[in-house]
N, CA, C, O and CB atoms as a CASP TS submission, in Angstrom:
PFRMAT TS
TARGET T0000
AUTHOR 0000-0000-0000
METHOD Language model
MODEL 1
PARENT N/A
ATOM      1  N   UNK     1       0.825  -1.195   0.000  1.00  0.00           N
ATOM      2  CA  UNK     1       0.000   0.000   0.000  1.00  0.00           C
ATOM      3  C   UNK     1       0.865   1.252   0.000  1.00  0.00           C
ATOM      4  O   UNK     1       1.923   1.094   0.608  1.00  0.00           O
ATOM      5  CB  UNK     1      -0.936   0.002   1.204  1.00  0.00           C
ATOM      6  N   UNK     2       0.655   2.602  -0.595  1.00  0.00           N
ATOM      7  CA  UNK     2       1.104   3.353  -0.774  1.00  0.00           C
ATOM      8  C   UNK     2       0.154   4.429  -0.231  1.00  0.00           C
ATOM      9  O   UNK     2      -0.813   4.063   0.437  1.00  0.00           O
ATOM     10  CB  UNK     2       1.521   3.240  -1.867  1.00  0.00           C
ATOM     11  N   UNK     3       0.417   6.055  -0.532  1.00  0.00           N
ATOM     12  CA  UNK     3      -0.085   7.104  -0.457  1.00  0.00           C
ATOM     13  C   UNK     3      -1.273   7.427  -1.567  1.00  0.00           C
ATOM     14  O   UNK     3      -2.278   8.108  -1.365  1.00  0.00           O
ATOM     15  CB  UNK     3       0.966   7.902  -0.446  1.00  0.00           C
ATOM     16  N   UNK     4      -0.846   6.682  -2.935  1.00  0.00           N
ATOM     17  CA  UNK     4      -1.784   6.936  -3.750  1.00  0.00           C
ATOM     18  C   UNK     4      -3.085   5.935  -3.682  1.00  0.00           C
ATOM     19  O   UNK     4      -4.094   6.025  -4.381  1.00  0.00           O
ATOM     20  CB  UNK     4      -1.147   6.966  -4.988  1.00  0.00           C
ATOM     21  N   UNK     5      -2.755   4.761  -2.461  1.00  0.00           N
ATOM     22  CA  UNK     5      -4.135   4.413  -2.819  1.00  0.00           C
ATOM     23  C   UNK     5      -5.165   5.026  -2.157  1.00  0.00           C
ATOM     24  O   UNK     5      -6.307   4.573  -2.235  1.00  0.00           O
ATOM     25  CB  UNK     5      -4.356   3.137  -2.680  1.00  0.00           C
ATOM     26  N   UNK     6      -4.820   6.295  -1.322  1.00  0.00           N
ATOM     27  CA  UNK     6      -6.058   6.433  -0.413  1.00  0.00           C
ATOM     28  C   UNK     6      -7.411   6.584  -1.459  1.00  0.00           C
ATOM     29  O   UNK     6      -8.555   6.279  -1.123  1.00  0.00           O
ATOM     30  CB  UNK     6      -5.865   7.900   0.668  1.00  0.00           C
ATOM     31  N   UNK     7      -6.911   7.275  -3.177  1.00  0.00           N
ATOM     32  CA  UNK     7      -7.774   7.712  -3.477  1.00  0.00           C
ATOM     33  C   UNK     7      -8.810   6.305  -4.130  1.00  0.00           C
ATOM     34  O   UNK     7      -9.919   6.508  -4.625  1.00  0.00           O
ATOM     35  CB  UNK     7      -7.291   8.869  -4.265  1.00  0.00           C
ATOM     36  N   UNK     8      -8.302   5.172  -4.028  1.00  0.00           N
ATOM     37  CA  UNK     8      -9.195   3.856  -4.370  1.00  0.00           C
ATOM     38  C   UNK     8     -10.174   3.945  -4.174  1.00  0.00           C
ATOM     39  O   UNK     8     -10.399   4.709  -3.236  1.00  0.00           O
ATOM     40  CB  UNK     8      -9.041   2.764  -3.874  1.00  0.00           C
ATOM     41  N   UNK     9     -11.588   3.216  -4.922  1.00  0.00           N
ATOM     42  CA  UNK     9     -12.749   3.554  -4.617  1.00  0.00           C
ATOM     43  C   UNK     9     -13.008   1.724  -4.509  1.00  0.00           C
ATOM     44  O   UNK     9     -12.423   0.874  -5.179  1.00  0.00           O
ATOM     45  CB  UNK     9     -13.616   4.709  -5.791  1.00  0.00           C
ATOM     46  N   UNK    10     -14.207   1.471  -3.305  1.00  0.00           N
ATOM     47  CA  UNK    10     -14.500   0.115  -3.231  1.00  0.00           C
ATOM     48  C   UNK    10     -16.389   0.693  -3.054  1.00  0.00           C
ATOM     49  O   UNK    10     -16.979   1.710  -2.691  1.00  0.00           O
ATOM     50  CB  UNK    10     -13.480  -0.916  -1.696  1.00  0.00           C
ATOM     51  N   UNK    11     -16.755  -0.731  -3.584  1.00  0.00           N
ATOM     52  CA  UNK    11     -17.946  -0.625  -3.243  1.00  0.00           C
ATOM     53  C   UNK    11     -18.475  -0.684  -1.645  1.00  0.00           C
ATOM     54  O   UNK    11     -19.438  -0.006  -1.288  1.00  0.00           O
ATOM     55  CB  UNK    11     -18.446  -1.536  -3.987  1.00  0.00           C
ATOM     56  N   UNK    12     -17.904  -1.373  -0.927  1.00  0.00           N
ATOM     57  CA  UNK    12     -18.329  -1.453   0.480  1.00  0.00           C
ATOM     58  C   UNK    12     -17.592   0.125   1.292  1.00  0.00           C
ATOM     59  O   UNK    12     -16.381   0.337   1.357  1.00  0.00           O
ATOM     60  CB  UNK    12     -17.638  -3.158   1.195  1.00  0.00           C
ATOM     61  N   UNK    13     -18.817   1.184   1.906  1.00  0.00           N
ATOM     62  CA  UNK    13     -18.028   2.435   2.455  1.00  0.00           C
ATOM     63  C   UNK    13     -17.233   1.781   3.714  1.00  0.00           C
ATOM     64  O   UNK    13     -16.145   2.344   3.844  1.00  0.00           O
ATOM     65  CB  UNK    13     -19.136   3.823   2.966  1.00  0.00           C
ATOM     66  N   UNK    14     -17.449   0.766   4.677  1.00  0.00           N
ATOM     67  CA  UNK    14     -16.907   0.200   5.497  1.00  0.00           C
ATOM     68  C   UNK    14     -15.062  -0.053   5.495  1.00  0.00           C
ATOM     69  O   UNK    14     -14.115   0.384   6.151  1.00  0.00           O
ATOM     70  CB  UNK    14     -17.718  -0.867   5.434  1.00  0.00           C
ATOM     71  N   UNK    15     -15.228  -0.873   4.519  1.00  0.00           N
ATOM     72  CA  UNK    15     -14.150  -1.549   3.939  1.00  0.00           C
ATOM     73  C   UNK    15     -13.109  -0.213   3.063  1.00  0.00           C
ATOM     74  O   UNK    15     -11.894  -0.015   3.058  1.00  0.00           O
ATOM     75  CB  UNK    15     -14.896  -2.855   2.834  1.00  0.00           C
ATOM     76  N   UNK    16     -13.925   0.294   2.588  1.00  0.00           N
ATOM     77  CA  UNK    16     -12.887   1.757   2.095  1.00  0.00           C
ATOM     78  C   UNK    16     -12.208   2.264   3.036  1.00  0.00           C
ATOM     79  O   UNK    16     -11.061   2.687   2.898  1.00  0.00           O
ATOM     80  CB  UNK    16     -13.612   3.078   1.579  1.00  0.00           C
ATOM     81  N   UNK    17     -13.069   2.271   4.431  1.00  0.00           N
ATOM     82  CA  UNK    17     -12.840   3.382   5.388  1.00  0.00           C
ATOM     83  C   UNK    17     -11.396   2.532   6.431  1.00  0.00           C
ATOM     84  O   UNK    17     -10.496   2.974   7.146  1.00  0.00           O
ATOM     85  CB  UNK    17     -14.640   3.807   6.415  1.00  0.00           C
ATOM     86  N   UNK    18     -11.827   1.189   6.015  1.00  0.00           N
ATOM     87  CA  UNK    18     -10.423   0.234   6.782  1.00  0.00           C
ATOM     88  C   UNK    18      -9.009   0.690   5.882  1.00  0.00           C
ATOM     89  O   UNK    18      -7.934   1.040   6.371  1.00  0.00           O
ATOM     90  CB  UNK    18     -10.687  -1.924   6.545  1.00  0.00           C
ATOM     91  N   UNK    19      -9.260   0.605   4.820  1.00  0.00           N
ATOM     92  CA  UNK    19      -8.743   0.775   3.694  1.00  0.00           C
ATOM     93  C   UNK    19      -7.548   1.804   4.100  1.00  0.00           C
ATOM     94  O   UNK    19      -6.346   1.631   4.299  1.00  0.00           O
ATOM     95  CB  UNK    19      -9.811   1.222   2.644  1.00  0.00           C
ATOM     96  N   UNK    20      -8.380   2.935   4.138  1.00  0.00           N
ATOM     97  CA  UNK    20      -7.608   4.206   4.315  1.00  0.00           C
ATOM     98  C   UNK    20      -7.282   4.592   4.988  1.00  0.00           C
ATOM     99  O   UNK    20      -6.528   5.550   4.816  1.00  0.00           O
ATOM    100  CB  UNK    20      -7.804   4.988   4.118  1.00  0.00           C
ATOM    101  N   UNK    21      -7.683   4.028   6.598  1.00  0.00           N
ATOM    102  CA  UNK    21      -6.871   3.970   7.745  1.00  0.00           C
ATOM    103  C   UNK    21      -5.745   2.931   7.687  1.00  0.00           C
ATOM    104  O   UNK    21      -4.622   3.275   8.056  1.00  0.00           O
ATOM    105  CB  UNK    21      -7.716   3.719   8.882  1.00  0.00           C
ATOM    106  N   UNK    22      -5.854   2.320   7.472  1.00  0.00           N
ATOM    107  CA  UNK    22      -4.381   1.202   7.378  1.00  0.00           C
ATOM    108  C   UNK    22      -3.313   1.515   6.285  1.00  0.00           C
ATOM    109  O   UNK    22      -2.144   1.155   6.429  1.00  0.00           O
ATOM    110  CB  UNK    22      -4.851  -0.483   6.951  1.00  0.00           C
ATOM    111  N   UNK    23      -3.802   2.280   5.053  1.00  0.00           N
ATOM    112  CA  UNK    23      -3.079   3.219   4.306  1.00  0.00           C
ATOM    113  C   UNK    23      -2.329   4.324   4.759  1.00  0.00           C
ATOM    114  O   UNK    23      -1.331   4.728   4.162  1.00  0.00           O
ATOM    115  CB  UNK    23      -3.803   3.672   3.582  1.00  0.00           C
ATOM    116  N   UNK    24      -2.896   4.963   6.075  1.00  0.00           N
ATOM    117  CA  UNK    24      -2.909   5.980   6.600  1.00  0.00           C
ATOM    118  C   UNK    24      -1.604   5.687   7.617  1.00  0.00           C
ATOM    119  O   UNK    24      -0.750   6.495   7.981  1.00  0.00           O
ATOM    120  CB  UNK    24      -4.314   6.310   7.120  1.00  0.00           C
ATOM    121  N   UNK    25      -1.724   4.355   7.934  1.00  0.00           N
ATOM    122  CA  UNK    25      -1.284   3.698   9.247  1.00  0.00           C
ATOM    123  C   UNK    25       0.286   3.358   8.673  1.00  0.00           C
ATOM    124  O   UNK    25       1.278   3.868   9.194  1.00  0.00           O
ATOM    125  CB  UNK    25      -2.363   2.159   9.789  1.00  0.00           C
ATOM    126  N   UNK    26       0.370   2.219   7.275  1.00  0.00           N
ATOM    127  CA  UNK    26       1.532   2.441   6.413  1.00  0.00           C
ATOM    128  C   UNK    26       2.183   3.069   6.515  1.00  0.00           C
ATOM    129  O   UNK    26       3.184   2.946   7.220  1.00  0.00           O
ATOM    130  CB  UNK    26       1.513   2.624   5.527  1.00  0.00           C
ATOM    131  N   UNK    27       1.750   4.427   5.551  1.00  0.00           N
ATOM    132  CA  UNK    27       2.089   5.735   5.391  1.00  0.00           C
ATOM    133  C   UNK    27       2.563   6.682   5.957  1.00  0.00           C
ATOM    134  O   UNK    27       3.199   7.538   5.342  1.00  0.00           O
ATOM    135  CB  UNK    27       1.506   6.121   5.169  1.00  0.00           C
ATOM    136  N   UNK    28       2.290   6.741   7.640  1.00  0.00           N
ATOM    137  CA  UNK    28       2.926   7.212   8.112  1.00  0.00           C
ATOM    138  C   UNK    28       4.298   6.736   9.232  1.00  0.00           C
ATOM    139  O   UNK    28       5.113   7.341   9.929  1.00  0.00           O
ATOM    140  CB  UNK    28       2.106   7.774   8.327  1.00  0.00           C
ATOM    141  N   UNK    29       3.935   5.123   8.875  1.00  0.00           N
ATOM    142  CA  UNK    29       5.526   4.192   9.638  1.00  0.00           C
ATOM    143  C   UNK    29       6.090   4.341   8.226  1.00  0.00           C
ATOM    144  O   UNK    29       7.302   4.150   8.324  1.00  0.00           O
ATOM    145  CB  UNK    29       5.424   2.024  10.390  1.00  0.00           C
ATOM    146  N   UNK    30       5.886   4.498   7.444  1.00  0.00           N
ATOM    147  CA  UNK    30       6.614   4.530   6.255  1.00  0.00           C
ATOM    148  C   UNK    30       7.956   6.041   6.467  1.00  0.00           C
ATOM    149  O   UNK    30       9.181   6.065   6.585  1.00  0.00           O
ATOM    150  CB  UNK    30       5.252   4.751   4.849  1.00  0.00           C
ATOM    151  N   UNK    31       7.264   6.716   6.439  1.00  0.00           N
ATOM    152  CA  UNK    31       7.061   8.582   6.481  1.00  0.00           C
ATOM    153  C   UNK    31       8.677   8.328   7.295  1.00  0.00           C
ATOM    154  O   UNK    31       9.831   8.175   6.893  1.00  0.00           O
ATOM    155  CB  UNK    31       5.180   9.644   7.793  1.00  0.00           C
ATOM    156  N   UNK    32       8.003   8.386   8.626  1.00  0.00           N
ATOM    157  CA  UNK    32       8.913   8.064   9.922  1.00  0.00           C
ATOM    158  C   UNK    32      10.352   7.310   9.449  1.00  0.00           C
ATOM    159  O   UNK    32      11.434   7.863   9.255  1.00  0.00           O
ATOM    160  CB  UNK    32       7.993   6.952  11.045  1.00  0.00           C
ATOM    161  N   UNK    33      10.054   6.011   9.335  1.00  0.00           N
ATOM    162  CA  UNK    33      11.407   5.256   9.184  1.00  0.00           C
ATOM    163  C   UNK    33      12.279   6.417   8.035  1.00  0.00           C
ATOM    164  O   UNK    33      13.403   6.819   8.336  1.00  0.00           O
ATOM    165  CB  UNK    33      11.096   3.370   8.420  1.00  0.00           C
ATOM    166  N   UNK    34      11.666   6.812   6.871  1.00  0.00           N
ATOM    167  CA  UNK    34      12.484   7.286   5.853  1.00  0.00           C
ATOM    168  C   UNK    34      13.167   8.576   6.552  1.00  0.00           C
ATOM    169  O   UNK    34      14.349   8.895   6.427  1.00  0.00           O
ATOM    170  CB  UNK    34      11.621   7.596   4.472  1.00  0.00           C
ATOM    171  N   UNK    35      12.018   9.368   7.444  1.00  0.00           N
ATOM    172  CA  UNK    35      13.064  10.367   8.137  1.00  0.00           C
ATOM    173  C   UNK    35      13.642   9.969   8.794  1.00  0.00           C
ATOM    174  O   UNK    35      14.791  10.340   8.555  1.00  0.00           O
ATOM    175  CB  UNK    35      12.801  11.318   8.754  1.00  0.00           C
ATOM    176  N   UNK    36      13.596   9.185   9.824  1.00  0.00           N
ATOM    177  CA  UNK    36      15.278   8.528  10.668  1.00  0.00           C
ATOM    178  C   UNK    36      16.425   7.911   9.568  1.00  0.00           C
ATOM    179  O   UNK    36      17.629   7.698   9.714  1.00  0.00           O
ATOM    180  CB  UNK    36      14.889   6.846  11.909  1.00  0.00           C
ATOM    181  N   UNK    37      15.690   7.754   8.624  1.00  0.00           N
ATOM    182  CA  UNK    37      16.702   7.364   7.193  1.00  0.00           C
ATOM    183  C   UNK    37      17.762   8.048   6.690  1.00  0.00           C
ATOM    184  O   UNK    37      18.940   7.691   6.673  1.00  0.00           O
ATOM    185  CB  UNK    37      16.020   7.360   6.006  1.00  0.00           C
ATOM    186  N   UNK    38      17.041   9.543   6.084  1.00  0.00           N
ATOM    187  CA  UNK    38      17.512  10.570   5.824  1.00  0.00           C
ATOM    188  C   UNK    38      17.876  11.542   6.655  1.00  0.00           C
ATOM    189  O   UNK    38      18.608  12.456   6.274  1.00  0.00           O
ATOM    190  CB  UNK    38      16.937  10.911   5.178  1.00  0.00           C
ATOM    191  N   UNK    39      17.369  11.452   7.994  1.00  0.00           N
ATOM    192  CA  UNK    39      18.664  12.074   9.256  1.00  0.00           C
ATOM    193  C   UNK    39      19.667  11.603   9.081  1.00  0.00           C
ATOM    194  O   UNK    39      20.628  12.274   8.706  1.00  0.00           O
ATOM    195  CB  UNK    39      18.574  11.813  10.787  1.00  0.00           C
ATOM    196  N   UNK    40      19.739  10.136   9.333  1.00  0.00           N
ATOM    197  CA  UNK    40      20.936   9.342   9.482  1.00  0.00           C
ATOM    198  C   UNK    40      22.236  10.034   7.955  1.00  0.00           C
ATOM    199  O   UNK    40      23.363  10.521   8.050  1.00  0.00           O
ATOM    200  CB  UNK    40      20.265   7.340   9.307  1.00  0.00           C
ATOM    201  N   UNK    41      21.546   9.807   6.987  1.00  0.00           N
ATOM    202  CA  UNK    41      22.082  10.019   5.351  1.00  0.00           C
ATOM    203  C   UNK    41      22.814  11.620   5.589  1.00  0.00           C
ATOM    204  O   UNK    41      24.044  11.628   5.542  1.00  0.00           O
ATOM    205  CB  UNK    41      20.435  10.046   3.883  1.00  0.00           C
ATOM    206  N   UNK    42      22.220  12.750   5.802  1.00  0.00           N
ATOM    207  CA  UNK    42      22.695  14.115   5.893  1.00  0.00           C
ATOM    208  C   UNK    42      23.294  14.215   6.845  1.00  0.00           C
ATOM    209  O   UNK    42      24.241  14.995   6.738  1.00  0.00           O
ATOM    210  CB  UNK    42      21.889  15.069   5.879  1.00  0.00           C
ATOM    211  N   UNK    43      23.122  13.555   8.202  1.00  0.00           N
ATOM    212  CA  UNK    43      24.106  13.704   9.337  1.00  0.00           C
ATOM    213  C   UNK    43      25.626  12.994   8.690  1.00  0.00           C
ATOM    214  O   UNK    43      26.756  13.401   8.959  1.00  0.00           O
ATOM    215  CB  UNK    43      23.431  12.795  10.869  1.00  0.00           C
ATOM    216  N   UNK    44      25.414  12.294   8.139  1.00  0.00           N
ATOM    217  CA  UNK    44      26.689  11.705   7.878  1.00  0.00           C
ATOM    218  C   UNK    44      27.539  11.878   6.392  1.00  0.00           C
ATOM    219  O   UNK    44      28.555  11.268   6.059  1.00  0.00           O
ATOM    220  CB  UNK    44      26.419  10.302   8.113  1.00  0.00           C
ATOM    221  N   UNK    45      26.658  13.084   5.486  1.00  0.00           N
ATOM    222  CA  UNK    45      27.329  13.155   4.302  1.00  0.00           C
ATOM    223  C   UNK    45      27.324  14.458   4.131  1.00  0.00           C
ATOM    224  O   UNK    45      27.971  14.907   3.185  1.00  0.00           O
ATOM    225  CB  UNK    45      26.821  12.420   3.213  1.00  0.00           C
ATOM    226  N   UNK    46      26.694  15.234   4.886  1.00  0.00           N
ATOM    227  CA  UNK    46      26.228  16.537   4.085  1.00  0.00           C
ATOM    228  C   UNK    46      26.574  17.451   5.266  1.00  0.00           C
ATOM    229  O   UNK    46      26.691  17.015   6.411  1.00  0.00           O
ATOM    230  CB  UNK    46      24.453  16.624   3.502  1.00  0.00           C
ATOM    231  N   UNK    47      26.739  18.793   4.920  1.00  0.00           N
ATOM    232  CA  UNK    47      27.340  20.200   5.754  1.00  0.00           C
ATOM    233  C   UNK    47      26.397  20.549   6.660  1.00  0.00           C
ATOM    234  O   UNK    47      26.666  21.131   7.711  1.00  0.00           O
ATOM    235  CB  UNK    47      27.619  21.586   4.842  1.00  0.00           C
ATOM    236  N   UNK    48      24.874  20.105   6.186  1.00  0.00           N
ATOM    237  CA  UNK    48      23.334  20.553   6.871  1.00  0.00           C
ATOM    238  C   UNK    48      23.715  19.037   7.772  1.00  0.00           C
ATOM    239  O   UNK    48      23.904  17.901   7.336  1.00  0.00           O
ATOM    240  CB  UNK    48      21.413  20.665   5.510  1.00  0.00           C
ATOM    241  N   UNK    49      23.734  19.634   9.368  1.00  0.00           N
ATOM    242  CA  UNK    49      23.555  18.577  10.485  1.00  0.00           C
ATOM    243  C   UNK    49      22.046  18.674  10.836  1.00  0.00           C
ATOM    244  O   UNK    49      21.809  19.802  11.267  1.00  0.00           O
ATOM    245  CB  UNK    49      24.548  18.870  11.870  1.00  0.00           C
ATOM    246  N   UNK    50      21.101  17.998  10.807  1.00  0.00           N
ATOM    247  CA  UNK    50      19.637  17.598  11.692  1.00  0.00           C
ATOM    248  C   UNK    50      20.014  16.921  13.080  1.00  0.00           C
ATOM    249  O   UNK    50      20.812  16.041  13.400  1.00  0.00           O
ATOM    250  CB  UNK    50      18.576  16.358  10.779  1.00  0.00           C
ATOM    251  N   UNK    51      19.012  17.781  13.829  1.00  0.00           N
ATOM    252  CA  UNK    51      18.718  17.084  15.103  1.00  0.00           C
ATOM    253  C   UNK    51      17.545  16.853  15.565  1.00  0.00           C
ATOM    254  O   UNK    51      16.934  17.674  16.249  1.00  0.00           O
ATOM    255  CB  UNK    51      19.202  17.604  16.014  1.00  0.00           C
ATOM    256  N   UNK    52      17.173  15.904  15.297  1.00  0.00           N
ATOM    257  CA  UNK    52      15.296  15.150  15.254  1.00  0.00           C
ATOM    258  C   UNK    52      15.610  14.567  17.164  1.00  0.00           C
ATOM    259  O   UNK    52      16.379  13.783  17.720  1.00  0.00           O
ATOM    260  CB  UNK    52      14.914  12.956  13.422  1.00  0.00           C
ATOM    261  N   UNK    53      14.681  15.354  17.523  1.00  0.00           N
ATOM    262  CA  UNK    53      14.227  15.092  19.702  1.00  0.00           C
ATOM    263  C   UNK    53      12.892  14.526  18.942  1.00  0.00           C
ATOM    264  O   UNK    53      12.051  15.049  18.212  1.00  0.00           O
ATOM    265  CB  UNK    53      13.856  17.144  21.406  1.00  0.00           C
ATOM    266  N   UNK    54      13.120  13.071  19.514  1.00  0.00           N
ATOM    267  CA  UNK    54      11.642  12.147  19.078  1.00  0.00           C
ATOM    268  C   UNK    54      10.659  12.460  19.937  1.00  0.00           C
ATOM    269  O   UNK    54       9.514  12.242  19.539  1.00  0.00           O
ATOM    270  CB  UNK    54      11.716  10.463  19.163  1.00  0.00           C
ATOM    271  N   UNK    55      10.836  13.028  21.286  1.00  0.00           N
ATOM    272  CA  UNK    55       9.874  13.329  22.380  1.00  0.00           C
ATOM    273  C   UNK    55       9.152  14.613  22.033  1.00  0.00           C
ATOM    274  O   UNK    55       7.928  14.730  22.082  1.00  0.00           O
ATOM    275  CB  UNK    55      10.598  13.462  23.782  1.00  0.00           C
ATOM    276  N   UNK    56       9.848  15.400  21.742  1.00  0.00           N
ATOM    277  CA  UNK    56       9.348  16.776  21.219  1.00  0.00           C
ATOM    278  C   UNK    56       8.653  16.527  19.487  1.00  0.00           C
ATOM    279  O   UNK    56       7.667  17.253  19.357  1.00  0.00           O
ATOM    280  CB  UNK    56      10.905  17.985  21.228  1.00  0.00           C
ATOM    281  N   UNK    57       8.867  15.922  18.550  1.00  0.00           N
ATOM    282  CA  UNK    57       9.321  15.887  17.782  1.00  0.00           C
ATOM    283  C   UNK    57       9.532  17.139  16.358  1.00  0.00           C
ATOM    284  O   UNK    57       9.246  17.106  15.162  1.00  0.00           O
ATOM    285  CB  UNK    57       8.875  14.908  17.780  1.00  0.00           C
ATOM    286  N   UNK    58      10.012  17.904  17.037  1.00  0.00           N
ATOM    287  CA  UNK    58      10.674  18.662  16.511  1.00  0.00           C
ATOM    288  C   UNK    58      12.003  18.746  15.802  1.00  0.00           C
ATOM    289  O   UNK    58      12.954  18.365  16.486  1.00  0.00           O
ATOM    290  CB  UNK    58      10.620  19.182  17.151  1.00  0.00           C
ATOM    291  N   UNK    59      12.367  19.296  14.185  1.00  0.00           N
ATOM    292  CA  UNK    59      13.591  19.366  13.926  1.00  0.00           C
ATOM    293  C   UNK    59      14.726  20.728  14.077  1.00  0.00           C
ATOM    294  O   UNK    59      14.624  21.874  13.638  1.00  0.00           O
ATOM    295  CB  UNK    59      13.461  18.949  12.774  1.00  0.00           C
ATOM    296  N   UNK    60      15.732  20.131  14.814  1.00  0.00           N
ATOM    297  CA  UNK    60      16.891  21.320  14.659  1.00  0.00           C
ATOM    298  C   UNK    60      17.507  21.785  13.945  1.00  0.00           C
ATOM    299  O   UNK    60      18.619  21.718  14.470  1.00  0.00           O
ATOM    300  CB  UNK    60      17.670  21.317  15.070  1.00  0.00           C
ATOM    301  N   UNK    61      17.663  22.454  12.661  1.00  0.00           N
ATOM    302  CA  UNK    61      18.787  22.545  11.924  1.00  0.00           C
ATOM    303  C   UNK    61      19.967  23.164  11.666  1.00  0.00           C
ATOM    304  O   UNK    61      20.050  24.341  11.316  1.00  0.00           O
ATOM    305  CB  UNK    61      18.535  22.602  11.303  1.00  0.00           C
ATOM    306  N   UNK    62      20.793  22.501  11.807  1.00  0.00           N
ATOM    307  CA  UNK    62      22.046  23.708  11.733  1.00  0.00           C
ATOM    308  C   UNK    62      23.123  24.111  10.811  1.00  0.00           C
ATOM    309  O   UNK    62      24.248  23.628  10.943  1.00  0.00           O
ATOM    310  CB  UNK    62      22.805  23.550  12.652  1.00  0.00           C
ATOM    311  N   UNK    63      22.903  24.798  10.066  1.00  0.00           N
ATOM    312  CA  UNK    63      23.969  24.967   8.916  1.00  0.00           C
ATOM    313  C   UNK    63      25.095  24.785   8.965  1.00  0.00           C
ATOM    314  O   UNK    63      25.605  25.761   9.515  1.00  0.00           O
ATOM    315  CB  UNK    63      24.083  25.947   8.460  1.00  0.00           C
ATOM    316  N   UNK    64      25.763  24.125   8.718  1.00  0.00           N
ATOM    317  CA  UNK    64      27.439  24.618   8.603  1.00  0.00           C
ATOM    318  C   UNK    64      27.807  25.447   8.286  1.00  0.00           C
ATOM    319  O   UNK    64      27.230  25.459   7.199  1.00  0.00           O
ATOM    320  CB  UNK    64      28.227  24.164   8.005  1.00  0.00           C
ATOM    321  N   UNK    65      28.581  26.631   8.290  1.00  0.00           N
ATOM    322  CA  UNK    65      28.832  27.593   7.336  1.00  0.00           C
ATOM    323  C   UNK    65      30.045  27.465   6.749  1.00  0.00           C
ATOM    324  O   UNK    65      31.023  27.271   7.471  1.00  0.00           O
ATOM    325  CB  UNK    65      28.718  28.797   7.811  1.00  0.00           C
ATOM    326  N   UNK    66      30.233  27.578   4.926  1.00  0.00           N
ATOM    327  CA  UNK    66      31.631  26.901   4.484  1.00  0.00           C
ATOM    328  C   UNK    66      32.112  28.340   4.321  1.00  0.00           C
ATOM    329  O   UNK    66      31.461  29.330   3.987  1.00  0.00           O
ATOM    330  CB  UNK    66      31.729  25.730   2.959  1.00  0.00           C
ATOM    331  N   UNK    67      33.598  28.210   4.679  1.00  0.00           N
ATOM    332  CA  UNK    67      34.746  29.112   5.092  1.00  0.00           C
ATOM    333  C   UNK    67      35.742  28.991   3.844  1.00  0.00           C
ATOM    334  O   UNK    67      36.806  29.610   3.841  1.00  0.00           O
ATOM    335  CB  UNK    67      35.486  28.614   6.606  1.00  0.00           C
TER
END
C-alpha cells in the first residue's frame, strides 16, 4: 500500500474506510522510518547537520557555514 491508494474507490463504504486507515497507518511508519533514514544520510554526508528530539518531535537545523 502506498499514499496513492487512499484515493481507491471500493464498493463497500466500510471496507474503504479500513482501507484508508491502514493506508494511513503504512504511510505514516513509512514517512517516519524514511526520516530517521535521511537524518541518518545528511548527518553523515552533508554540511546541513539535523537534530530530530523524538519526544518533542521537533527538527533542529544547523547549517554549517563553508569558510
Amino acid at each position: 500500500m502506498t499514499v496513492f491508494d487512499i484515493g481507491f474507490k471500493e464498493s463497500n463504504p466500510l471496507s474503504q474506510f479500513t482501507h484508508v486507515t491502514t493506508t494511513y497507518l503504512h504511510s505514516t511508519v513509512f514517512l517516519f522510518i524514511l526520516m530517521l533514514f535521511l537524518t541518518i544520510i545528511i548527518r553523515f554526508s552533508s554540511p546541513a547537520v539535523i537534530y530530530y528530539d523524538v519526544y518533542l518531535g521537533q527538527f533542529y537545523r544547523i547549517l554549517k557555514v563553508e569558510e
